[in-house]
Short mmCIF file of the C-alpha atoms (twelve columns), coordinates in Angstrom:
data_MODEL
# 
_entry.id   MODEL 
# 
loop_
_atom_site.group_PDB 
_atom_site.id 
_atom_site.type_symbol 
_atom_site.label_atom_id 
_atom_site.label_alt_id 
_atom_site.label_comp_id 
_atom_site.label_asym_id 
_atom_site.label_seq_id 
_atom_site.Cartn_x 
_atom_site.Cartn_y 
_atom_site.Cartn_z 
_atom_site.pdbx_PDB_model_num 
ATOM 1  C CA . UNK A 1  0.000  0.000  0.000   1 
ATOM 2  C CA . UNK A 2  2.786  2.465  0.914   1 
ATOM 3  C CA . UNK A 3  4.612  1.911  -2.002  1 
ATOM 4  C CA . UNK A 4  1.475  2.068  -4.589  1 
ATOM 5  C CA . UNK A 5  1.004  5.816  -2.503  1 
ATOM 6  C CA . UNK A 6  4.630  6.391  -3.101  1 
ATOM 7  C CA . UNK A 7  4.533  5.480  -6.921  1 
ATOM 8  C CA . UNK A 8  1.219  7.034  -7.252  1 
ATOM 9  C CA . UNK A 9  2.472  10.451 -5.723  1 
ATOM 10 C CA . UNK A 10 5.868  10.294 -8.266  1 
ATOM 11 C CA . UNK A 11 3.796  10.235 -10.946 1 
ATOM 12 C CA . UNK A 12 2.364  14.026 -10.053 1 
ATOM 13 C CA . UNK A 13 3.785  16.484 -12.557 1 
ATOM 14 C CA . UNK A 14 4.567  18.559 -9.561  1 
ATOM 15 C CA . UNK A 15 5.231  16.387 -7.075  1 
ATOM 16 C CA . UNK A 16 8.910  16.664 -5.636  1 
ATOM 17 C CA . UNK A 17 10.090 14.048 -3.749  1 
ATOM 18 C CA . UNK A 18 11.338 16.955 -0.581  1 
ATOM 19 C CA . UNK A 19 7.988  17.988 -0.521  1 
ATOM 20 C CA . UNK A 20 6.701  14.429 0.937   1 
ATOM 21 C CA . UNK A 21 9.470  15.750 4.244   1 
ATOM 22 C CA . UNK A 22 7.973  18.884 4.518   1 
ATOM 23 C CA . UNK A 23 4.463  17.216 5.485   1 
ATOM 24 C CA . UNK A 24 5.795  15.477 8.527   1 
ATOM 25 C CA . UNK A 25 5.629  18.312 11.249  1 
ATOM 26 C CA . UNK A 26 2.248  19.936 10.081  1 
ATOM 27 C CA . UNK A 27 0.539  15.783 9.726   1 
ATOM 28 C CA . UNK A 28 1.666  14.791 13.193  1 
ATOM 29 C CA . UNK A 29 0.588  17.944 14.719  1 
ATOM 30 C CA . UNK A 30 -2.950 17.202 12.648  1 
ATOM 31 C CA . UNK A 31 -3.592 14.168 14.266  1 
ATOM 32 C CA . UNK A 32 -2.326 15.192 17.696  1 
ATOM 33 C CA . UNK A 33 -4.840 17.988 17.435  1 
ATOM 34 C CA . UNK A 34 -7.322 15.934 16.329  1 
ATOM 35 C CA . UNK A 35 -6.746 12.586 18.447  1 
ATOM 36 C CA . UNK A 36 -5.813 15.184 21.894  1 
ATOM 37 C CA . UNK A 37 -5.411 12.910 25.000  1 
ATOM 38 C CA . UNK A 38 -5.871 9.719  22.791  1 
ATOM 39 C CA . UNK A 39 -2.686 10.466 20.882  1 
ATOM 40 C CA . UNK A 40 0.081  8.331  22.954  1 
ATOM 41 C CA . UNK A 41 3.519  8.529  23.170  1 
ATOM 42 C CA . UNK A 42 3.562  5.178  21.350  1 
ATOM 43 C CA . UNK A 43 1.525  6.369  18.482  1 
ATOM 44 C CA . UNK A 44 4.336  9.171  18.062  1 
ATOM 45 C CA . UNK A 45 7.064  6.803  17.902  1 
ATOM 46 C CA . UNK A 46 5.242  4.385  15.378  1 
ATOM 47 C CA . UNK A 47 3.719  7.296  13.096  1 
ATOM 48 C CA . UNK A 48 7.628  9.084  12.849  1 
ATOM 49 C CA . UNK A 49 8.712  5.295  12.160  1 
ATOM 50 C CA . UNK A 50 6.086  4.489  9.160   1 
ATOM 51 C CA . UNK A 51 6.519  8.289  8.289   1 
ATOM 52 C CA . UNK A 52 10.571 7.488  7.602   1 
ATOM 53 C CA . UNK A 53 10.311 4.109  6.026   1 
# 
């Protein structure tokens, strides 16, 4: 599935690959915001691991 995303995403005329990097502060502080006292410490480490795959 990641990888279909990935190839799906370098197929974008614009679509620069430092761009995807860019996303990872502003996304994580989305779903903190969103998931507030449900967001764990362990969901951090697991969404900055999948995010650096």
């Amino acid at each position: 599935m990641l990888e279909q995303t990935a190839q799906d995403h370098a197929r974008k005329k614009f679509f620069k690959p430092e761009m995807f990097w860019a996303m990872e502060e502003p996304f994580l502080y989305a779903v903190k915001l969103i998931l507030g006292e449900r967001y764990t410490d362990n969901m951090d480490v697991i969404y900055k691991t999948v995010i650096n795959l």
